[in-house]
LUMGUGU-467826 format. One line per 4 residues: their letters; for each residue y, z, x of C-alpha. Coordinates in Angstrom, 1 decimal. Layout:
BEGIN
a) Y,Z,X; ...
% end
This chain:
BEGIN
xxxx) 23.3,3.2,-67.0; 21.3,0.6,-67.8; 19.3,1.1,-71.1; 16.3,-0.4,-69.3
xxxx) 16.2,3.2,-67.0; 14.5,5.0,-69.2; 13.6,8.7,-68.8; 10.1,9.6,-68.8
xxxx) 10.5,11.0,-72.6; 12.2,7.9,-72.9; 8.9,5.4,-71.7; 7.5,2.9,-74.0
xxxx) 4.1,3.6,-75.0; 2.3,0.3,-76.3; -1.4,0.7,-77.0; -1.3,4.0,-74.8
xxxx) -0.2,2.3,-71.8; 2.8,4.3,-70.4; 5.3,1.7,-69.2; 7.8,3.2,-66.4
xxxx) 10.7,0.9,-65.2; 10.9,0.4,-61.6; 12.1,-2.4,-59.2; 10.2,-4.6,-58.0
xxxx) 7.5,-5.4,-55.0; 10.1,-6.0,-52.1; 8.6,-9.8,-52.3; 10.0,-9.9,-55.2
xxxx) 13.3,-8.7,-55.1; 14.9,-11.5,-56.8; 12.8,-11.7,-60.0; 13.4,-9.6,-63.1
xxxx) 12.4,-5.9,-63.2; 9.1,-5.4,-64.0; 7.6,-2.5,-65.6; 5.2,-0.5,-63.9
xxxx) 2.3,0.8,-65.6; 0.1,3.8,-65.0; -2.0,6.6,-66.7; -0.7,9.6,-68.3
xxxx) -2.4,12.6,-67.2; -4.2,12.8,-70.8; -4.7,9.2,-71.0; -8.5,8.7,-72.4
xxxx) -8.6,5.0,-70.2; -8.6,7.3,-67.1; -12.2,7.7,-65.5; -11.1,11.2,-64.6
xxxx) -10.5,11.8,-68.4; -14.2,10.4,-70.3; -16.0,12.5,-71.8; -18.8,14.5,-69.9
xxxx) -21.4,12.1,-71.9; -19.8,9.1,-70.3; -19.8,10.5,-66.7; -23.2,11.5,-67.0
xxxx) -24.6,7.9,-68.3; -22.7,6.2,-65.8; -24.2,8.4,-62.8; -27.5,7.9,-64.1
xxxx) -27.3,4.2,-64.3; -25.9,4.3,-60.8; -29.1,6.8,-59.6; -31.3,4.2,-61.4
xxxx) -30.4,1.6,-59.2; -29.8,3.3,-56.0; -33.3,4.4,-56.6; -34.8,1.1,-57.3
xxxx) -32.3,-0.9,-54.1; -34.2,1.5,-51.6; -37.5,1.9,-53.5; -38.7,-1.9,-52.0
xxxx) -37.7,-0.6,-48.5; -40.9,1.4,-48.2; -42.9,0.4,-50.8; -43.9,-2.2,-48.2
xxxx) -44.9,-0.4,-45.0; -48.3,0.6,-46.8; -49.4,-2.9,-47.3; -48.8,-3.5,-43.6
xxxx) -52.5,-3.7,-42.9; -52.9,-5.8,-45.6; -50.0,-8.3,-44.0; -51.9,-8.5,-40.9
xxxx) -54.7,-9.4,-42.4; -53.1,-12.3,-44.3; -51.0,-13.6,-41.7; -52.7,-12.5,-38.6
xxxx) -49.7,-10.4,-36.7; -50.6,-7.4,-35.1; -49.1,-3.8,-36.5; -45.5,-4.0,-34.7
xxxx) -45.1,-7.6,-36.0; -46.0,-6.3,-39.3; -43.6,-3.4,-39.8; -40.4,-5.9,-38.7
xxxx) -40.7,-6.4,-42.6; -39.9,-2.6,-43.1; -37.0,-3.2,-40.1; -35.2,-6.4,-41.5
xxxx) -34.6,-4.5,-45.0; -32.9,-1.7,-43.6; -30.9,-3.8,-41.3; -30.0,-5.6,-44.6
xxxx) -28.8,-2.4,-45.9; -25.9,-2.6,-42.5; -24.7,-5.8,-43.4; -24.5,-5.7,-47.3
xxxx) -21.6,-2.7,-47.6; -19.7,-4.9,-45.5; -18.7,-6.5,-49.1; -18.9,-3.6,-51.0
xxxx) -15.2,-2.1,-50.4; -14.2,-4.8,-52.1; -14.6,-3.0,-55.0; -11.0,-1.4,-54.0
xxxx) -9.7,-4.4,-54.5; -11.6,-6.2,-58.2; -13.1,-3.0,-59.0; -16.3,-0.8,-58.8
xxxx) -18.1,-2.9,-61.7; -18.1,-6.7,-59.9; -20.1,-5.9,-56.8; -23.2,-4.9,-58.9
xxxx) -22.9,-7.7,-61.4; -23.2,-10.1,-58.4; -25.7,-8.3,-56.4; -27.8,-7.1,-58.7
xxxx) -29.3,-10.8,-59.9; -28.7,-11.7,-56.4; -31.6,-8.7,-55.8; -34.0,-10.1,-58.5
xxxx) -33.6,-13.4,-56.9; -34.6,-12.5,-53.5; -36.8,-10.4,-54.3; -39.2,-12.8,-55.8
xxxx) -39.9,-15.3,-53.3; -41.4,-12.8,-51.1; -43.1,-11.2,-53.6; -44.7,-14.6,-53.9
xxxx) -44.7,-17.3,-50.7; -47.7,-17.3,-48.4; -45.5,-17.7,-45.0; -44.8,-14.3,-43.0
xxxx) -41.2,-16.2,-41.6; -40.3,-16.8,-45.0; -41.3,-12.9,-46.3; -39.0,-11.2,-43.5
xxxx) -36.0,-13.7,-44.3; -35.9,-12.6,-47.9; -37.1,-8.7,-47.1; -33.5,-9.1,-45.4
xxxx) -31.6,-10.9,-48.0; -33.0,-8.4,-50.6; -31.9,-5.3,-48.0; -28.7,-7.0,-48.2
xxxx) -28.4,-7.1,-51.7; -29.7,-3.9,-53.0; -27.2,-2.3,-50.1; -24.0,-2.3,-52.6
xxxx) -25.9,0.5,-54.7; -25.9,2.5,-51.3; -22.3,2.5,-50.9; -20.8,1.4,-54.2
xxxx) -22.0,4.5,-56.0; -20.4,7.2,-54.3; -16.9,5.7,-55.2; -17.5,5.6,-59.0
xxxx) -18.1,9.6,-59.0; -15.1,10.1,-57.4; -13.0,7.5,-59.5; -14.8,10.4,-62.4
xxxx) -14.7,13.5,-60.3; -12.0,13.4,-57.7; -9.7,16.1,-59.5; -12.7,18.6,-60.3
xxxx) -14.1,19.3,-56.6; -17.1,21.5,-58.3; -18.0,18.8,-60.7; -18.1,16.1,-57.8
xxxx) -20.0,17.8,-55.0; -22.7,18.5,-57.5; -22.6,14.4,-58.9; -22.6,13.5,-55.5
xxxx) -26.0,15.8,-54.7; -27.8,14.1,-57.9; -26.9,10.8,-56.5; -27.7,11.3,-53.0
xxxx) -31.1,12.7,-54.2; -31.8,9.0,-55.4; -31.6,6.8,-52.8; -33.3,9.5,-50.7
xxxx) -36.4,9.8,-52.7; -36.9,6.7,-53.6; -38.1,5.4,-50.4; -40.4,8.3,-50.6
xxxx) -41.7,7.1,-54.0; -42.0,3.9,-52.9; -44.1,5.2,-50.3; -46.3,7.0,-52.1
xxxx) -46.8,4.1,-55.0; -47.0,1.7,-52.5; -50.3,3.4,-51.1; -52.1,3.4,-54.2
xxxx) -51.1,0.1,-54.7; -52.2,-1.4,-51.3; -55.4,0.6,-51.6; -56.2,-0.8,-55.4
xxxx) -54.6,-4.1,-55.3; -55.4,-6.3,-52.3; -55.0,-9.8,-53.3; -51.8,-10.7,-53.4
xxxx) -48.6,-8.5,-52.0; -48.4,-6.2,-55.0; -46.4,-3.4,-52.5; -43.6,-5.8,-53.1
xxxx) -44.4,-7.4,-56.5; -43.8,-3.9,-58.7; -40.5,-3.3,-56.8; -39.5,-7.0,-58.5
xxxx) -40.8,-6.1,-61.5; -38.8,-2.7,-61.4; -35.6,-4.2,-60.6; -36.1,-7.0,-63.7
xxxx) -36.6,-3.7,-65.9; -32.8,-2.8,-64.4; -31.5,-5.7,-64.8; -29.3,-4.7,-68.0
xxxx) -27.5,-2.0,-66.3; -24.8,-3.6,-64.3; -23.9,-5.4,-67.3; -23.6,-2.1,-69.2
xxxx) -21.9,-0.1,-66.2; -18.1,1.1,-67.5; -15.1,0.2,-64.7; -14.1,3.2,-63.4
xxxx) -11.5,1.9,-60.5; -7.9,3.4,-61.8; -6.1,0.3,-60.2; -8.1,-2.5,-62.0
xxxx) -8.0,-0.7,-65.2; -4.6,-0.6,-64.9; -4.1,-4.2,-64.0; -6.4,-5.2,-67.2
xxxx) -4.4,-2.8,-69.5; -1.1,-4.5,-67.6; -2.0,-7.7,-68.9; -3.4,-6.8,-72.4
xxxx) 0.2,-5.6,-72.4; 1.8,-9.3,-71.2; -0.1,-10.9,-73.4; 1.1,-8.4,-76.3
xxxx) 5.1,-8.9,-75.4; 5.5,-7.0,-72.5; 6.0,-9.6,-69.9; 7.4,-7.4,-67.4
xxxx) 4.8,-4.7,-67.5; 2.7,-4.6,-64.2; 0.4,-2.2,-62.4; 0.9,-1.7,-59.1
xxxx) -2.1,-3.4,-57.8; -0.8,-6.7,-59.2; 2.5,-6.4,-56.9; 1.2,-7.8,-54.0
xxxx) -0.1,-11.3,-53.2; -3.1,-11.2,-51.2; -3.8,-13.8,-48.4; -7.6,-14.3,-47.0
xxxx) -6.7,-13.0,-44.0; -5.8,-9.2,-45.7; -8.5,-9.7,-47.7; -10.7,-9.8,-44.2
xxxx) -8.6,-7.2,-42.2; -8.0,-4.5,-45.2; -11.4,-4.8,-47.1; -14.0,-6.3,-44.7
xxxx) -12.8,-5.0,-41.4; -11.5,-1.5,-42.8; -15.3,0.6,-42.6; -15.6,-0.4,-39.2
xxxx) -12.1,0.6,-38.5; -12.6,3.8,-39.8; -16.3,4.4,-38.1; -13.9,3.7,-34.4
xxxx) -11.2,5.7,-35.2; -12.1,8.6,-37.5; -13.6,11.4,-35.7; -14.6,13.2,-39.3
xxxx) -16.3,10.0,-40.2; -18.2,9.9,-37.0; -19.5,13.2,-36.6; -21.1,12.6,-40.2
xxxx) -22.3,9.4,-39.0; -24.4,10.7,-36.5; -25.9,13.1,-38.3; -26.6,11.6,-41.0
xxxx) -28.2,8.4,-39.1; -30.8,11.0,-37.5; -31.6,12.0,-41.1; -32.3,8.7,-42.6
xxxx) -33.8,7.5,-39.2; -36.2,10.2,-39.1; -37.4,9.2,-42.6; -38.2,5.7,-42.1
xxxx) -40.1,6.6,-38.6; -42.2,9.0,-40.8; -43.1,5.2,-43.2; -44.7,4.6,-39.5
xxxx) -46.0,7.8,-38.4; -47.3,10.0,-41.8; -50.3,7.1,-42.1; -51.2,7.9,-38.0
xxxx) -50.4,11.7,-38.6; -52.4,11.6,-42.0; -55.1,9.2,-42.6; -55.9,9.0,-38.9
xxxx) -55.9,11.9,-37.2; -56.5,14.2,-40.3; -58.8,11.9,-42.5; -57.3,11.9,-45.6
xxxx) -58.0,8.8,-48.0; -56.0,5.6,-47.5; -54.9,6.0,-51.1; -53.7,9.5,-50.8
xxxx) -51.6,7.9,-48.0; -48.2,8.6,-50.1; -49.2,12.3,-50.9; -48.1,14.0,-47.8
xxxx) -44.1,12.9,-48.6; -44.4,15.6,-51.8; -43.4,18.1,-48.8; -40.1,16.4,-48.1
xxxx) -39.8,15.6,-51.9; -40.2,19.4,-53.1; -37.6,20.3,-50.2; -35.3,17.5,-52.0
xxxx) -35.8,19.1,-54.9; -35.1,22.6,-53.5; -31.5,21.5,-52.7; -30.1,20.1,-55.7
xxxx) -31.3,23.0,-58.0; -29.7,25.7,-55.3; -26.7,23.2,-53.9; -23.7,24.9,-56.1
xxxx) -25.1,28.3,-55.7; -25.4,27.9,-51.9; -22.1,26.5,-51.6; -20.0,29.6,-54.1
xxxx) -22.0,32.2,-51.8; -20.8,30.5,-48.4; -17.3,30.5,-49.7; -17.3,34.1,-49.6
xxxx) -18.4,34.6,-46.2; -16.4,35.0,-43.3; -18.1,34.0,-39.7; -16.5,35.0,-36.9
xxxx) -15.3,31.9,-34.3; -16.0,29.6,-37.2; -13.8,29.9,-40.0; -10.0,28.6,-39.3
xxxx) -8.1,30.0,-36.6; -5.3,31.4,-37.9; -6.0,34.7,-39.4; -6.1,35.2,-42.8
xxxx) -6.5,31.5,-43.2; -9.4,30.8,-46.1; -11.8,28.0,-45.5; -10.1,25.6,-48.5
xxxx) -12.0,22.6,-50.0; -13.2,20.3,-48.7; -14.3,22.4,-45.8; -15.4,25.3,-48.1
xxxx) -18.7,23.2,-48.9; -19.5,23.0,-45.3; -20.5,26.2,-44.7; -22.9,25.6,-46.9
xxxx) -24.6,23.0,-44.5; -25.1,25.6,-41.8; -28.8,27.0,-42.6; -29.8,23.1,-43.4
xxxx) -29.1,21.9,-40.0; -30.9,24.8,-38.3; -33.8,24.1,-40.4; -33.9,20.3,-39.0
xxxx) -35.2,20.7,-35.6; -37.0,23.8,-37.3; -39.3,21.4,-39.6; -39.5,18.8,-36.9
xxxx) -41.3,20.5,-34.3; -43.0,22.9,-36.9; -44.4,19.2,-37.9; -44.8,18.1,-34.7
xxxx) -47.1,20.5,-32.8; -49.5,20.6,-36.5; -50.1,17.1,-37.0; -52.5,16.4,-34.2
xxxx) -55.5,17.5,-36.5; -56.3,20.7,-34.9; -54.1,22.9,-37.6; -55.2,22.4,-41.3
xxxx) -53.3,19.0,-42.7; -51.0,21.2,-44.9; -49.1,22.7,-42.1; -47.7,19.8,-41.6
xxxx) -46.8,19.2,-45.4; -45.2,22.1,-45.6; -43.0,21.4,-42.6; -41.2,18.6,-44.6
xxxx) -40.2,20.7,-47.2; -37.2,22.1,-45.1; -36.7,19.0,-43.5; -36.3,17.6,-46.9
xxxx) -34.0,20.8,-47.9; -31.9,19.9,-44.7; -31.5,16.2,-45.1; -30.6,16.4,-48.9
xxxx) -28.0,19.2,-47.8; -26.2,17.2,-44.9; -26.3,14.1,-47.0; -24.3,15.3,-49.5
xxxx) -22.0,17.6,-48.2; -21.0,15.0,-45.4; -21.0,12.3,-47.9; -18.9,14.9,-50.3
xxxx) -16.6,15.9,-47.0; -15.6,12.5,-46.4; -15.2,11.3,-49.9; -12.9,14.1,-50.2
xxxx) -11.1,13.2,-47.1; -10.6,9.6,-47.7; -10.5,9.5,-51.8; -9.5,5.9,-52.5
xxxx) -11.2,5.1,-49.5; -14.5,6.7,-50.6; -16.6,3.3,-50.7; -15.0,1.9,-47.3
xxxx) -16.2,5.3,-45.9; -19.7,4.9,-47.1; -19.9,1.7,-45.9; -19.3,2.6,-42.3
xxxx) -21.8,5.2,-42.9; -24.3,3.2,-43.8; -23.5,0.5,-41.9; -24.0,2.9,-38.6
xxxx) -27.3,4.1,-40.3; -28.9,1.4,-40.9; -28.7,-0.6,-38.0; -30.2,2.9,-35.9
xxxx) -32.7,3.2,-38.7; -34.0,-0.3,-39.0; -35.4,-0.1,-35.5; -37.7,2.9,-35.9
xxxx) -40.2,1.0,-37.6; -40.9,-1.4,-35.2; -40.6,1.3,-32.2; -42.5,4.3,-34.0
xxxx) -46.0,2.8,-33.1; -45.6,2.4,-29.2; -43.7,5.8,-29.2; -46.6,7.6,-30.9
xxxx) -48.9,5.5,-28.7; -47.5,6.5,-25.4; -46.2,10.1,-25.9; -48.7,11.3,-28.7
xxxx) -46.9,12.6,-32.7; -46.3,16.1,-30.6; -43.6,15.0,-28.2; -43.0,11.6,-30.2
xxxx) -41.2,13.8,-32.9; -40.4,16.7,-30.7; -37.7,13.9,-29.1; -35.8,13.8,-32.9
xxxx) -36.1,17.7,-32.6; -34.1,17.9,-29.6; -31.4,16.0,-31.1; -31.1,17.5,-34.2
xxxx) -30.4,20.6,-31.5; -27.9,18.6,-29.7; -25.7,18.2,-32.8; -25.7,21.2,-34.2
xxxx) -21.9,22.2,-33.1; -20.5,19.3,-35.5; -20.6,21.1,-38.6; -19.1,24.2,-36.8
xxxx) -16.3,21.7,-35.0; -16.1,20.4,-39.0; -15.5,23.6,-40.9; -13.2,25.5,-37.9
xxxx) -11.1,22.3,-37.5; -11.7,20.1,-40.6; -8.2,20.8,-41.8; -6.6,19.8,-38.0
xxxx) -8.6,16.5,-38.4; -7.6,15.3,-41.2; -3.9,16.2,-41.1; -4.7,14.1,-38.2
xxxx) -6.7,11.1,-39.8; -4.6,7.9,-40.3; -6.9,6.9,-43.2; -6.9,10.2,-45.2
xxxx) -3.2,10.5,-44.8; -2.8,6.8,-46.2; -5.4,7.7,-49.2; -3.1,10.5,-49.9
xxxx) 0.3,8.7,-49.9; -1.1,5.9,-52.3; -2.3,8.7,-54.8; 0.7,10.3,-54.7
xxxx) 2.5,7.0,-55.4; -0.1,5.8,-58.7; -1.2,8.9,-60.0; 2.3,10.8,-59.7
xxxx) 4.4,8.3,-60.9; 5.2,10.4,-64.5; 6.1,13.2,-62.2; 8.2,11.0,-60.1
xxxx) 10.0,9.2,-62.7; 11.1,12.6,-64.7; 12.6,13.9,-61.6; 15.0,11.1,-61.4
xxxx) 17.9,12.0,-64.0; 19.0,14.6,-61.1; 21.9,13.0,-59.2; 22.5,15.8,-56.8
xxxx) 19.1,14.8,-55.3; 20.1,11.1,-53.4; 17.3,9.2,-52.4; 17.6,8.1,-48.5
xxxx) 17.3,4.3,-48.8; 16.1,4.2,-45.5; 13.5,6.9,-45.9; 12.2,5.1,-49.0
xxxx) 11.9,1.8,-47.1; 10.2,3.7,-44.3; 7.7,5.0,-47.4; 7.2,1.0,-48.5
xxxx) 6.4,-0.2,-44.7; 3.9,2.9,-43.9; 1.9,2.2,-47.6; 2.1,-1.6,-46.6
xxxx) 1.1,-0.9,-42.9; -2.7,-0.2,-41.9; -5.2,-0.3,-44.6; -3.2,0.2,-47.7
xxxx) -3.4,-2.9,-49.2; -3.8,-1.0,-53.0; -0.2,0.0,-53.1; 2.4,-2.6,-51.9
xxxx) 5.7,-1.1,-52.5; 6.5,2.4,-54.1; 7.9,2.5,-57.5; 12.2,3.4,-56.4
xxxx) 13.0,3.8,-60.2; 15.2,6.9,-58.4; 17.7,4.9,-56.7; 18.4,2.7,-59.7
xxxx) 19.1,6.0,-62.1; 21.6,7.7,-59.2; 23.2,4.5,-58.2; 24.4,4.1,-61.8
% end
C-alpha cells in the first residue's frame, strides 16, 4: 500500500491541523494527491469547540449590531411631522422614508450568503463602514430625494446583520440543539426591539430637538460607536477556517494539504446561481421555509404598521404628550421580554406533552428536534389575533389608554416566540444553509413590510384603528394550521426538502471525514465506484457549491 494512505492513527498532525490523504477534486484527477484537511472533533479552531466566553462575546457583538442596523428604521417615523415641515410633503410622502429602509433590508441579504462562500466575518467588515457612510449624508443634506435614496442604501447595508447573524450561532451551536434555540431567542430579541427603541428615542428626540434631523443623526452616531466590532468579530465558518489553516499549512511544507472548500474553482456564473440565486430558490421550493415566511412577515409587518398607527392610536385619539409618543411600545417590549426569560422552560414542558391529531402519525413516534421546539409556538400564535383585536376594539379612546398597552404585551410574547422558533426550525433544517435561509426570509419580509408605512395612514383613515387592525387579526387566524401542519409533518418535509437533504450530505462529507477515513482499512466493505460517483454529482448538483467532490480515500486503501 502506498505509505501515503495513512490510517486515521496514522494522520499527520502539523500545528493541530489533522491532514487526511484523499484523491483529488474530479477536476483534478491528474495532479498529485492532495491532502485533505479538517477538524478533529476536539479541535479548539472549531467554532463548535470555543469556550462558552467566546460564544457569548461573539453573540453579543452580533445583538449589538443587529440592534443598531434596525434601530435607524424607526427612529425616523417620529420626526415625520418634522419632515413635512422641512420639505413640504404631506404625511404619506413622508413615511416613504420609513418604507425605502425596510425595502433596503429585501435587497441587502441578497449578498449576505455569500458568507458560505469567504466566510461569516467579510460581509460585516464591508457593510458595516458602508452603513456609517450612508448613513451620514441623510443625516445631513437638505433635499427629501436625496434623504430617501440613502434611507435605502443604509436599509441595504445594515440588512447583512439581519441575516448574517443567525449563521454564526449555528457555525457555534449547531451540535448543542438546547444551547442554539436559546442563542437564537437572545438574538432575535435584538433586531426586534430595536426598532421599538428606536421608536421610543426617536420621540423624545423629535419632540426636544427640532432643528436639524436628529431622529437620524443619533442612529449615525450609534453606529460610529460600533464601528470597532466587525473588526473584532472571530470567523466562525468551519470551511474558511479550514482553508486558512490549509494554507498556513502550504506555506509551512505541506503543499498538498487542502480543505475541501479550496477543491473547486468557482466561475461568476456559480457564484450568481449557488450564492445569490440560492434564498430565492429556497423561498419557491421549500414548503418549511415558506410556511415560516408567512408568518413571520405578518409579525414584522404588523410592527412597522404600529411606527404608523401607535402616534394616531396614542397622541391622537388618547391625548398623550408627543414626547411620550415611544412609551406605549413598553407593552410589546415587556411581552419580548416575557419570552426569552420563559423560552427554554416553555419549550422542555411542551416536549412532554402529547396532543392528540398533532403530534407524528405513527404511534409511539416522539416529536424529535427540531420539531420538539414547535410545540412550544402553539399558545404564541393563539395569542396573536388575541392581542390584535384586544388592541383594536380599545384604542379608539373610549377604554382607558392602557388597555391597549397591555394588549401588546402578548403580541410581543407571540412575535418573539414565532421568530425564533421558525428561525431556529429552519436553521435546524438547512444548517450550512442557515444564512441563505434567512435571507429568503427576510427578503420576503421586508418587501411586505416596507409597504405598511406608506398604506397604514389611508387604511386607518378609511376603516377607522378598530377594523384597520382587526384585518391583521383575521390573518393571524388564517394561519394558524401552519405550526400544526409543521410539528405533525415537519419530519415528512424535510426528508422531503432538496436543500436540507444537501445540507446534510455536505456535513456528513466535512465534519465526518475522521470517522470516514478510520473505517477504510476494512477490505470486505468495497466501495461501489459508481455509487461514490453518484455521491460526487449529487454534492456538485443544486446548491452545494461548499463541497465539490467527496474525500474517496476508501477506494485507494481496498484497491491496494
Amino acid at each position: 500500500m502506498d505509505p501515503k494512505l495513512l490510517s486515521l492513527a496514522e494522520t499527520a498532525s502539523v500545528n493541530g491541523a489533522s491532514i487526511s490523504p484523499t484523491v483529488n477534486d474530479e477536476r483534478q484527477l491528474n495532479e498529485p494527491e492532495v491532502e485533505l484537511v479538517y477538524f478533529d472533533e476536539n479541535d479548539p479552531e472549531d467554532p463548535k469547540n470555543w469556550s462558552e466566553t467566546k460564544k457569548v462575546t461573539t453573540i453579543a457583538m452580533l445583538c449589538a449590531m443587529a440592534f443598531c442596523g434596525v434601530f435607524g428604521s424607526s427612529s425616523y417615523a417620529p420626526g415625520e411631522p418634522q419632515v413635512m415641515r422641512m420639505f413640504g410633503v404631506n404625511a404619506e410622502a413622508a413615511s416613504v422614508g420609513l418604507t425605502v429602509y425596510v425595502l433596503g433590508f429585501a435587497f441587502g441579504p441578497l449578498l449576505c450568503p455569500m458568507s458560505e462562500l469567504f466566510g461569516r466575518r467579510l460581509p460585516y467588515l464591508i457593510s458595516w463602514p458602508l452603513l456609517v457612510a450612508c448613513i451620514a449624508p441623510s443625516a445631513w443634506v437638505n433635499n427629501f430625494a436625496v434623504i430617501l435614496v440613502f434611507r435605502f442604501l443604509t436599509g441595504v447595508t445594515s440588512a447583512c446583520t439581519l441575516t448574517n447573524g443567525s449563521g454564526v450561532i449555528s457555525d457555534m451551536y449547531s451540535n448543542e440543539p438546547r444551547k442554539l434555540a436559546k442563542a437564537i431567542v437572545y438574538y432575535s430579541f435584538c433586531p426586534l426591539s430595536g426598532p421599538i427603541f428606536g421608536s421610543l428615542i426617536g420621540f423624545f428626540v423629535a419632540a426636544h430637538m427640532t432643528h436639524g434631523l436628529w431622529v437620524i443623526r443619533i442612529h449615525f452616531f450609534f453606529a460610529v460607536a460600533l464601528l470597532p466590532l466587525p473588526f473584532l468579530l472571530p470567523e466562525t465558518h468551519a470551511p474558511t477556517l479550514l482553508t486558512q489553516r490549509a494554507k498556513r499549512l502550504r506555506a509551512n511544507g505541506r503543499t498538498n494539504a487542502y480543505a475541501v472548500h479550496e477543491l473547486h474553482k468557482y466561475t461568476l456564473r456559480e457564484l450568481v446561481k449557488k450564492h445569490i440565486g440560492r434564498p430565492v430558490a429556497m423561498l419557491i421550493r421549500e414548503p418549511i421555509l415558506q410556511g415560516a415566511a408567512v408568518w413571520i412577515t405578518l409579525a414584522y409587518s404588523i410592527i412597522y404598521f404600529f411606527f404608523e398607527a401607535f402616534p394616531v392610536v396614542f397622541v391622537e385619539q388618547n391625548h398623550i404628550p408627543f414626547q411620550l409618543g415611544g412609551l406605549p411600545f413598553t407593552g410589546i417590549t415587556i411581552g419580548m421580554l416575557i419570552c426569552v426569560f420563559t423560552t427554554d422552560v416553555a419549550t422542555r414542558l411542551s416536549k412532554r406533552v402529547t396532543i392528540p391529531f398533532i403530534d407524528p402519525p405513527v404511534v409511539g413516534t416522539p416529536v424529535t428536534a427540531p420539531e420538539a421546539g414547535l410545540k412550544a409556538i402553539l399558545p404564541a400564535v393563539l395569542f396573536m389575533p388575541i392581542s390584535l383585536f384586544w388592541f383594536a376594539w380599545t384604542s379608539k379612546g373610549n377604554v382607558h389608554w392602557i388597555s391597549p398597552i397591555l394588549a401588546g404585551i402578548p403580541f410581543g410574547y407571540s412575535m418573539l416566540c414565532i421568530f425564533n422558533s421558525f428561525i431556529t426550525y429552519s436553521s435546524h433544517t438547512y444548517m450550512i444553509y442557515a444564512s441563505s435561509a434567512l435571507a429568503a426570509n427576510t427578503l420576503a419580509r421586508s418587501i411586505i413590510a416596507s409597504v405598511l408605512p406608506v398604506v397604514a395612514h389611508p387604511l386607518l383613515n378609511n376603516l377607522g384603528t378598530e377594523w384597520g387592525v382587526s384585518i391583521f387579526a383575521f390573518l393571524s387566524l388564517g394561519l394558524l394550521p401552519i405550526p400544526l401542519i409543521f410539528v405533525r409533518y415537519g419530519s415528512l418535509l424535510r426528508e422531503k426538502s432538496h436543500f436540507a437533504r444537501e445540507a446534510r450530505e455536505v456535513i456528513a462529507a466535512t465534519r465526518n471525514q475522521a470517522t470516514d477515513n478510520d473505517n477504510t482499512g476494512d477490505d470486505s466493505a468495497p466501495i461501489d465506484e459508481k455509487e461514490e460517483k453518484r455521491n460526487i454529482n449529487d454534492l456538485e448538483s443544486g446548491n452545494g457549491i461548499e463541497v465539490t467532490a467527496r474525500p474517496s480515500i476508501e477506494k485507494n486503501a481496498s484497491s491496494e
